[in-house]
Phi, psi and omega in degrees: 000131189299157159303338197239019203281045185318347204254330164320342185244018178293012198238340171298328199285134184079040167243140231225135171199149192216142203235194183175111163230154173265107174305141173227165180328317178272325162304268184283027148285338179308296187316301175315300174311331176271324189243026187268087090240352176294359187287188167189117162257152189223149201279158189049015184235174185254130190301187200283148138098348169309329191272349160295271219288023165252172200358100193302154172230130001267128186275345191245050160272135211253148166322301150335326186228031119322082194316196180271334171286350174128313185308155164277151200308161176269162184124340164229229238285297198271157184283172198270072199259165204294338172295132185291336167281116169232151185189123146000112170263329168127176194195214187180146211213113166240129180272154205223334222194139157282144181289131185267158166256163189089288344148083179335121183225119191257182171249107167251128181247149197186121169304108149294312203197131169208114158251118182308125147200185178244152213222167155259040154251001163106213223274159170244131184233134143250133189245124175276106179265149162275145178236123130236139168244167204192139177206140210060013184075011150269129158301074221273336215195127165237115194257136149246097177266122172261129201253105172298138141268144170229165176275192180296106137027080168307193150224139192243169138317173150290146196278154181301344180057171223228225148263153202273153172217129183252121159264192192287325171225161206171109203248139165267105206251134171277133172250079201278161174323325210287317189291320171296321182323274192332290178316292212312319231273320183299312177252050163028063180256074179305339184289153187296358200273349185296307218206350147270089207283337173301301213284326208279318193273282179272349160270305167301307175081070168264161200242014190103209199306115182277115166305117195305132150345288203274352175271041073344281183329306193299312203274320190290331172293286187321332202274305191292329175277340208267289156341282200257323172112028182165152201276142188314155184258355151211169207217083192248134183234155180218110148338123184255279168223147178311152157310086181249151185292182184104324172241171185263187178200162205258144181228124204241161157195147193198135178327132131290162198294354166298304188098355169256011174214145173265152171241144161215188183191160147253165185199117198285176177308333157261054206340072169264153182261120182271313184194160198236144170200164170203153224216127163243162214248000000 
């Protein structure tokens, strides 16, 4: 299959899978303990961004049915597509409901959209999934994830960093190797570019260790329910330029000027902008 051979992946679209996990008691002391002091909680229910660590998909992929980056081969619920860098691009989380704890919750998952273009950094594939979680026959969590593919890594300089932007509430968070371990080990998150500096560096061609999308994502919800006094009722993030671990970097957020939606971000220590998010109330 051609990299850009779009009418070979029409049987992926509408396609489906389905899960079922329990938060438990020990998952979200795991969370806390990984992302604390940043978090915001409402009693019995699971702080923002809990629902990246339930039921990882696929969770029974066997050591045997690993690719080289660590993710499973492509080809059964995502499609196989040939380009090699894959990474969280960003989505939007609308909450409906609070995630109960204790309590069975399943997940339906479902391909939406998948497109070929050319970015500059050469060619890009997004493949869009839909999420809804649910417990109890209500509808807690409607998801839109968008997933990238990229082509092979040139090698460039580090991007040039931009102006420092300060917000209104704002954490400077340290990325030590132990803090990528601790995320990968919470969403059974094999790829190597998380905790493998050879692989990250000379395959991928990363500047080291990358800090994961959604525990980006994760600090930024929090930042934002903590900010407005209640978790957003929806929630969009976009990726910018990778993360890399090793310095500390600031995850920021302030009112827009309407005053009923937030904008927030990371922004690294060569104040490059990692990521962008925005949050309605």
């Amino acid at each position: 299959m051609s990299d850009n051979d779009l009418g070979q992946l029409q049987d992926w679209l509408g396609r489906q899978e389905r899960c079922e996990a329990i938060i438990t008691p020990q998952m979200l002391d795991a969370y806390r303990a990984t992302l604390a002091p940043h978090l915001w909680e409402s009693e019995g229910a699971a702080p923002p961004g809990l629902h990246w660590c339930l039921a990882p998909s696929p969770a029974t992929a066997s050591m045997a049915e690993l690719g080289e980056d660590g993710h499973p081969r492509r080809g059964g619920f995502l499609p196989p597509i040939l380009l090699p860098r894959r990474m969280w691009a960003g989505g939007e989380v609308e909450t409906l409901a609070p995630l109960p704890i204790g309590k069975p919750i399943q997940r339906l998952s479902t391909i939406r959209d998948i497109r070929f273009k050319e970015g500059r950094s050469g060619k890009l594939c997004f493949v869009t999934v839909e999420h809804e979680l649910s417990c109890e026959g209500v509808l807690a969590i409607r998801e839109r994830q968008d997933i990238v593919y990229r082509a092979p890594a040139e090698p460039g300089a580090a991007p040039a960093g931009g102006p420092e932007r300060v917000g209104e509430l704002e954490h400077w968070v340290e990325t030590p190797p132990t803090l990528l371990m601790r995320y990968s080990a919470l969403t059974f998150n094999a790829h190597r570019i998380h905790y493998d500096l050879p692989y990250a560096t000379e395959v991928e061609g990363y500047q080291g260790l990358v800090v994961h999308g959604p525990l980006q994502a994760s600090l930024l919800f929090n930042l934002a329910a903590r900010h407005a006094g209640r978790v957003p009722a929806r929630f969009a993030y976009r990726g910018q330029v990778p993360l890399i671990a090793g310095k500390v970097f600031r995850a920021a957020v302030s009112w827009k000027e309407q005053g009923d939606s937030l904008q927030a971000w990371t922004q690294d220590a060569d104040a490059n902008l990692n990521m962008e998010a925005s949050a309605s109330c």
